[in-house]
C-alpha positions in Angstrom: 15.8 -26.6 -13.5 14.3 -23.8 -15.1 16.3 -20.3 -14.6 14.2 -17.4 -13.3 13.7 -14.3 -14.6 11.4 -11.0 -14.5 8.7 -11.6 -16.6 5.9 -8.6 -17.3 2.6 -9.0 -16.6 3.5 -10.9 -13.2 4.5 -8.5 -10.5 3.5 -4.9 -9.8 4.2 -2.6 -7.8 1.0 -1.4 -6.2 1.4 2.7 -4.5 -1.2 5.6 -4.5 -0.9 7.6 -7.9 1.2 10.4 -7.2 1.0 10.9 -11.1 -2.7 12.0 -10.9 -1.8 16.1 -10.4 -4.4 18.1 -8.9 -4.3 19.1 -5.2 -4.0 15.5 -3.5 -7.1 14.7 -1.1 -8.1 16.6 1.4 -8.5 14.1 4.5 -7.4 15.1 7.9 -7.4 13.3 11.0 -9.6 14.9 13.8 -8.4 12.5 16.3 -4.9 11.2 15.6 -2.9 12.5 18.6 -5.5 10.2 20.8 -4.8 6.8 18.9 -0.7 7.6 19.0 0.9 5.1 21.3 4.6 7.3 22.7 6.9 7.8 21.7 5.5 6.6 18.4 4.8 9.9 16.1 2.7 8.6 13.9 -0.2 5.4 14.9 1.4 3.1 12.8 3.5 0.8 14.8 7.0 -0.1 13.6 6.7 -3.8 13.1 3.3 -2.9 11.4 -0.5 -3.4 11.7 -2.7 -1.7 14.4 -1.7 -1.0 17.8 -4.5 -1.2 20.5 -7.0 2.1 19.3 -9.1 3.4 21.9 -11.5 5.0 19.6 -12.5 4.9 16.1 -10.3 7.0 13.6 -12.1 10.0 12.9 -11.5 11.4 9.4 -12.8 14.9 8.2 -12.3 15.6 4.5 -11.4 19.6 4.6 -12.2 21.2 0.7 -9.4 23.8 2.0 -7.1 21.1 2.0 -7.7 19.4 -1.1 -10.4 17.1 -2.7 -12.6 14.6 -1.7 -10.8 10.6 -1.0 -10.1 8.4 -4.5 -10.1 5.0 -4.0 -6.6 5.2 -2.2 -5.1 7.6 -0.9 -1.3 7.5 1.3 0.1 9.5 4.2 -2.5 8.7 6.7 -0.3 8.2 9.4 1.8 5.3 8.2 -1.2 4.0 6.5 -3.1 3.9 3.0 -6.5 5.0 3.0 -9.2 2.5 1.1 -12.5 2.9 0.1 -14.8 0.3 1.2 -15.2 -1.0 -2.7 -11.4 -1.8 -2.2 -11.3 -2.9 1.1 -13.9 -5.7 -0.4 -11.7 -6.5 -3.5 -8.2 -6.8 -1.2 -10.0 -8.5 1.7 -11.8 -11.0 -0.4 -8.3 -11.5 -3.0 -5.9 -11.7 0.0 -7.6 -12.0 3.3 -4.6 -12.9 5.1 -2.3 -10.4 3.2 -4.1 -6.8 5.0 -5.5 -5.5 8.0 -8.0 -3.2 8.1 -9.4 -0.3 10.6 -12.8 1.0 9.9 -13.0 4.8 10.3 -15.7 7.5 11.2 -15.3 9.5 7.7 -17.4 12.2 7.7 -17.8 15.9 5.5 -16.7 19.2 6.1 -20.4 19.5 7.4 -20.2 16.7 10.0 -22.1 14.3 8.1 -21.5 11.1 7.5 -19.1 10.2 4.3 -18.7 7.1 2.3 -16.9 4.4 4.3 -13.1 4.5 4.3 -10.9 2.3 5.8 -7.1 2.8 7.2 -5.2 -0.1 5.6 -1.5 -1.8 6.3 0.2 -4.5 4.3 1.0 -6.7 6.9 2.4 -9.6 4.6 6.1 -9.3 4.6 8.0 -12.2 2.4 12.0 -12.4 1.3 10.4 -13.2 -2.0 13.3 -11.2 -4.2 15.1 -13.6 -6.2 18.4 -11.1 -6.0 20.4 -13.4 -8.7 17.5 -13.2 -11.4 16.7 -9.2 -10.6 18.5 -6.3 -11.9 18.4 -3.2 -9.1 20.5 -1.4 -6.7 21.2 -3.5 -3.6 22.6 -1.1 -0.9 24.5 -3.1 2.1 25.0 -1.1 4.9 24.7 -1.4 8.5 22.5 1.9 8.9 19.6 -0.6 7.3 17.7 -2.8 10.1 18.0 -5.2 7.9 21.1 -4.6 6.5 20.2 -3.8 3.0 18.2 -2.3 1.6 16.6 -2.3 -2.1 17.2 0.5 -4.4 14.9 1.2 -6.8 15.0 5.2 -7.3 17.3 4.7 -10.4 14.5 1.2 -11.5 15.1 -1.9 -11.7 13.9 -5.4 -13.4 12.0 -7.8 -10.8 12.2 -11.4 -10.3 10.6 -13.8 -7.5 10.5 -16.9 -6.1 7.4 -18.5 -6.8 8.3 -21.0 -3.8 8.6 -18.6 -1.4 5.2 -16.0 -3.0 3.1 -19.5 -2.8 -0.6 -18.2 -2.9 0.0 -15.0 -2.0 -1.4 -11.6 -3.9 0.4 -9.1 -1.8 3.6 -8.5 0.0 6.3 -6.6 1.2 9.7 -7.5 1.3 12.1 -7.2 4.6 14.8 -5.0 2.3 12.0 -2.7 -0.3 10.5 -0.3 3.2 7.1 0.6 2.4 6.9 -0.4 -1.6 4.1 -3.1 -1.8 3.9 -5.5 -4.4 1.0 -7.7 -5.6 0.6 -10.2 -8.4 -1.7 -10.1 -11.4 -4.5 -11.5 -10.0 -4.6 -8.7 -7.7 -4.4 -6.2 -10.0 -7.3 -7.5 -12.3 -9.5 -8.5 -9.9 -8.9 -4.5 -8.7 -9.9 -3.1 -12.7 -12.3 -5.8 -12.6 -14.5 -4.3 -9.5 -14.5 -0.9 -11.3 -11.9 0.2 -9.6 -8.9 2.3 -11.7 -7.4 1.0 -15.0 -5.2 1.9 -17.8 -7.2 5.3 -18.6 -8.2 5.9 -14.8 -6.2 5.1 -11.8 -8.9 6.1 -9.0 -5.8 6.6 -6.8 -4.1 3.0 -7.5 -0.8 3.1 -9.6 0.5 -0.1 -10.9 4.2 -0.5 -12.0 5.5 -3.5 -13.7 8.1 -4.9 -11.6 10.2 -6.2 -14.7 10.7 -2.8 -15.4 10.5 -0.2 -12.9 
């Protein structure tokens, strides 16, 4: 049997470029407090995905704020914000791997904006091969889970290729919101235009054998 090990060029992680500088976007929801289900504070539901929305979510981009959406953008209530070029690439990649909320984007004018949708990794796979990784693995009972996967001081990245099957994007139970994808993903993302080595357009790609 072959031992496993991180190999680059496999994994990535996959988070909005907080690397970019600049002001950050400007996007504010008009309507969040009416698509909140209590005592939840933000719409995203703990277990993930969409809870029942009684109306569309209505996004304003506001120059005071910041500047207009990249191709994604974080901190929408839980969620990533994707522009409809993405929302394509990830739906078409990994159909069963996201789901996907249309929204009423619109300019600080009131017309209409390109179309942007809220986005949620809703794939979540023990996938870590723990043995084969190097990281921090904190055990405590103050986790959900139990533990919990450190990364803040990196780590190398290993997974079972058993339990990732034909899947482009997950989460893990132990990683909170970090999101990982596989190669495929990631090209078929630079592929559509979208980001690259020289321009991110709001993606940032990490190798996972050396984060």
């Amino acid at each position: 049997m072959t031992q496993n090990s991180p190999k680059r060029g496999e994994f990535f992680l996959l988070r909005p470029d907080a690397t970019r500088g600049g002001r950050g976007h400007g996007v504010v929801f008009a309507n969040e407090d009416a698509l909140l289900t209590p005592p939840r504070m933000i719409i995203r539901p703990r277990e993930g995905g969409f809870p029942p929305l009684m109306e569309k979510p209505l996004l304003i981009h506001n120059p005071k704020e910041g500047d207009p959406p990249e191709d994604l953008e974080g901190g929408m209530s839980g969620y990533w914000l994707v522009s409809e070029r993405l929302q394509r690439v990830l739906a078409a990649v990994d159909p069963d791997g996201f789901a996907f909320r249309e929204c009423d984007y619109r300019l600080a004018d009131g017309s209409a904006g390109s179309l942007y949708y809220l986005c949620d990794v809703v794939r979540v796979l023990d996938a870590l091969d723990e043995h084969a990784s190097k990281l921090f693995i904190d055990l405590s009972d103050e986790f959900p889970a139990g533990k919990f996967y450190d990364l803040t001081g990196g780590g190398s990245l290993a997974f079972r290729k058993d339990v990732v099957g034909q899947a482009h994007a997950f989460k893990t139970p132990y990683s909170g919101r970090l999101v990982f994808c596989d190669r495929l993903m990631r090209d078929a993302i630079w592929d559509a235009g979208i980001g690259g080595p020289a321009q991110s357009r709001g993606l940032w790609f990490e190798d996972a054998a050396d984060c």
